[in-house]
C-alpha positions in Angstrom: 81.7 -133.8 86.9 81.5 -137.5 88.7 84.5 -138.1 90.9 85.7 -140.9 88.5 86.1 -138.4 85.5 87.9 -136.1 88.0 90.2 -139.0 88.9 91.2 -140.1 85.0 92.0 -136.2 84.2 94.6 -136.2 87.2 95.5 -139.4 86.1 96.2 -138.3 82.5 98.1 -135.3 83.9 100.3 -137.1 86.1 100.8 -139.8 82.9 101.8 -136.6 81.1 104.6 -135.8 83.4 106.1 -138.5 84.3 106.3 -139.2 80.4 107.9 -136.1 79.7 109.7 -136.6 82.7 111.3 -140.0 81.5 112.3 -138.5 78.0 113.9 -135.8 79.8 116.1 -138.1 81.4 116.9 -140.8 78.7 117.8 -137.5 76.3 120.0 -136.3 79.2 121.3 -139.7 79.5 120.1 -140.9 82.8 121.1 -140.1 86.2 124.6 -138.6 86.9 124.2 -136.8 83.3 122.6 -133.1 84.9 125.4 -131.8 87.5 128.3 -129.8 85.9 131.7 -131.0 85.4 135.2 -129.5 85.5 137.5 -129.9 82.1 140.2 -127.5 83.3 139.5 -124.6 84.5 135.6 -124.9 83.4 132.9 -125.8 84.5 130.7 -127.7 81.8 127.1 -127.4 82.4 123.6 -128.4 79.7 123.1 -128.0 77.2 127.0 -128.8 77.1 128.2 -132.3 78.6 131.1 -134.3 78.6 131.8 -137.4 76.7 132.3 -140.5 79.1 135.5 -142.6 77.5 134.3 -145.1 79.9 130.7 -145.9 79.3 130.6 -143.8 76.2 127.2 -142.5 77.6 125.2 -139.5 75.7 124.0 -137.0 78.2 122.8 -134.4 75.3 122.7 -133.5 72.0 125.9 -134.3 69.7 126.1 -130.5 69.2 126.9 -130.1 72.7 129.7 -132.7 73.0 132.6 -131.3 74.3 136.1 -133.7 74.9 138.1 -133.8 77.8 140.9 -136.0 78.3 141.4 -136.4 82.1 139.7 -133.8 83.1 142.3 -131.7 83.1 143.3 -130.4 79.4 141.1 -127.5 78.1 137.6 -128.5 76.6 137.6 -129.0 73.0 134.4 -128.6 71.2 134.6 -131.0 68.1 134.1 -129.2 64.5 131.7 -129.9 62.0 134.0 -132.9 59.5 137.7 -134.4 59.9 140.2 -132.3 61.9 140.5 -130.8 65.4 137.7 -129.1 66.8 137.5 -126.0 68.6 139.3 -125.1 72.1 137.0 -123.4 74.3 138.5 -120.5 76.5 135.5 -118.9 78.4 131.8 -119.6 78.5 129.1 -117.6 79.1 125.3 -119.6 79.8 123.5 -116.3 80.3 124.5 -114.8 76.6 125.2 -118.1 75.1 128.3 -117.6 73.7 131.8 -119.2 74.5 135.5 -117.9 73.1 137.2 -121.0 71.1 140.4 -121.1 69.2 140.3 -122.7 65.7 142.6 -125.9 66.7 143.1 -126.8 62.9 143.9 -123.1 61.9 146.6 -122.5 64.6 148.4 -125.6 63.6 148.1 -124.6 60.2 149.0 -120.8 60.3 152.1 -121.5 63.5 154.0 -124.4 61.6 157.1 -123.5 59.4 155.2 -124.9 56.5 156.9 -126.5 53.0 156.4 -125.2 49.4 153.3 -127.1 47.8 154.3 -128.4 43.8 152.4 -124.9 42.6 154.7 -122.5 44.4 152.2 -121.6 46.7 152.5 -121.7 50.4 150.4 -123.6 52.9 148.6 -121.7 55.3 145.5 -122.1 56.9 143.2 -124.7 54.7 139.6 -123.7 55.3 137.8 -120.9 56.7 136.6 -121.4 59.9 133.0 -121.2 59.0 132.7 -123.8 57.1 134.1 -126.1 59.9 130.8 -125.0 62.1 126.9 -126.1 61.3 123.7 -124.9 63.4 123.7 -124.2 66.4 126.9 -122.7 66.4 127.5 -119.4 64.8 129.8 -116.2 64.3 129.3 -113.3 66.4 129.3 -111.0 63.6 129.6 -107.9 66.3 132.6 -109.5 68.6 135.1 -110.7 65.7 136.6 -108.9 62.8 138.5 -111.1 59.9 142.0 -112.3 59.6 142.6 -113.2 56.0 145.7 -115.3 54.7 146.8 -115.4 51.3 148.5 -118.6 49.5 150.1 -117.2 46.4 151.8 -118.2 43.2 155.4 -115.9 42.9 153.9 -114.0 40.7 150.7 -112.9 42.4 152.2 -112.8 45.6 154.6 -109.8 44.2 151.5 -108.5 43.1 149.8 -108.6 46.5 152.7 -107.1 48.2 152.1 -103.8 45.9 148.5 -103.6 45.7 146.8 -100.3 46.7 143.3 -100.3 47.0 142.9 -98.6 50.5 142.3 -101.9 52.2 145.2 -102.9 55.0 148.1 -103.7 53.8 149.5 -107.9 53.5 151.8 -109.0 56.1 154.6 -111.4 54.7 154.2 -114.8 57.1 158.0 -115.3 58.2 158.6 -118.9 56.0 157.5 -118.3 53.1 157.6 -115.1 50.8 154.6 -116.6 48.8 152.1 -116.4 51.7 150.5 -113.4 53.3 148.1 -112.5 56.2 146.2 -109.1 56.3 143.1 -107.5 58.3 139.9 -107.4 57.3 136.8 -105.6 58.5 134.1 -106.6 60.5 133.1 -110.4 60.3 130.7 -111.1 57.6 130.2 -107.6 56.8 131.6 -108.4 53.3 131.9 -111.6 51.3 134.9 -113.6 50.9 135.0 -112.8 47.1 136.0 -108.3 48.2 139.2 -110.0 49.7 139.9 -112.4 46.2 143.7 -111.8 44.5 143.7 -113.5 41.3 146.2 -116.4 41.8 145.8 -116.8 45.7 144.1 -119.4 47.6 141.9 -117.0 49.8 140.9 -118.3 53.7 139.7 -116.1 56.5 139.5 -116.8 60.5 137.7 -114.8 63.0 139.3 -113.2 65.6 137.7 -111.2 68.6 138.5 -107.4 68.6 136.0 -104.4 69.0 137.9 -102.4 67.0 141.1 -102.4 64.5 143.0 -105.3 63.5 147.3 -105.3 63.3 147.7 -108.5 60.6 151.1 -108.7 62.4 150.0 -109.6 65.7 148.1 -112.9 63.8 149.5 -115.2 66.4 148.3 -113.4 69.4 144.6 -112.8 67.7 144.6 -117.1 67.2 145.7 -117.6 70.2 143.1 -114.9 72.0 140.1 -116.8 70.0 137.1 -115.8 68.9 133.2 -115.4 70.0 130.6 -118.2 69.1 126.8 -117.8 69.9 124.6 -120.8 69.9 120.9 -121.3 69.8 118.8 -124.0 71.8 116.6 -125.6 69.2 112.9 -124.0 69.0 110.7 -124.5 72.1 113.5 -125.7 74.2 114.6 -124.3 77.7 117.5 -124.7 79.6 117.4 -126.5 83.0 118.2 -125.0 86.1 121.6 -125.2 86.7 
């Protein structure tokens, strides 16, 4: 091969590079975007990154976005639509997977709540899953299901008695029309096993490797629950 063809192949490889090199960089957002930074007691490293309230700079994918106010509150990982996000507790890069507490759902299922015009209570709105979209997902394996009840008075005296060898309701402390029970393994059943005709039906996730006590909700919340994410398809991770 004539030395000139050998010198446009390295040229075209070295074209290559410092292409790839300079999408790298405006996806990460530039210079300053790659080194980890501290919210709290964490350190938050790619493919997470902290929003700048300064320069309002992207360093990554909106997925990743994680809030920080002053760098010293706990990171909050914002939820798929309106509402609080997700508080994250623990990360772990090498198994991809971080513990979070459900922000809207604690506020929901702690507050003394009033009496909505249909005699049911108001307890937690939504299930949590539908507050998450790809990559974020349930770790079916670490969480089992909470499961609150919003009932008319006459199906919640109904729920109270019913016997069909799944764990008994909990009464939630304000309200005699709202209950919380345990369910089984995350995901391992559909929503529709846990329905009582006339109660609103949500379920939350909460970490345990084995049995659930419904009357311990608060601590469960509070504890969190595993999420597992997944880089998008042919993409690797930096080194850190």
């Amino acid at each position: 091969m004539p030395p000139s063809s050998w010198f446009l192949l390295v040229f075209v490889w070295w074209l290559l590079l410092a292409l790839a090199a300079a999408a790298e960089q405006q996806e990460q957002g530039g210079e300053g975007c790659s080194a980890p930074k501290r919210c709290g007691k964490l350190n938050i490293s790619r493919p997470f990154w902290l929003t700048d309230w300064e320069t309002r700079r992207s360093c990554g994918r909106p997925d990743f976005e994680v809030t920080c106010e002053f760098n010293t509150t706990t990171p909050v990982l914002r939820s798929y639509g309106p509402g609080p996000g997700f508080a994250i507790i623990d990360i772990s890069y090498e198994e991809r997977s971080l513990r979070v507490v459900d922000v809207l759902g604690k506020l929901e299922a702690f507050s003394p709540q009033k009496k909505e015009a249909s005699g049911r209570c108001h307890v937690p709105s939504r299930n949590t899953a539908v507050r998450l979209a790809p990559p974020f997902s349930i770790d079916p394996v670490a969480n089992m299901e909470l499961i609150f009840y919003s009932c008319t008075k006459t199906a919640a005296a109904a729920a109270a008695h019913r016997d069909d060898g799944s764990s008994t309701p909990v009464e939630m402390p304000w309200c005699g029309n709202a209950f919380v029970r345990a369910g089984g393994r995350y995901g391992a059943t559909g929503d529709g096993n846990y329905a009582i005709q006339g109660c609103a039906t949500t379920v939350m996730p909460v970490q345990s490797s084995g049995e659930v006590d419904a009357s311990h909700y608060k601590e469960l919340i509070r504890h969190g629950f595993v999420l597992t994410w997944q880089l998008p398809a042919g993409k690797l991770l930096p080194p850190r």
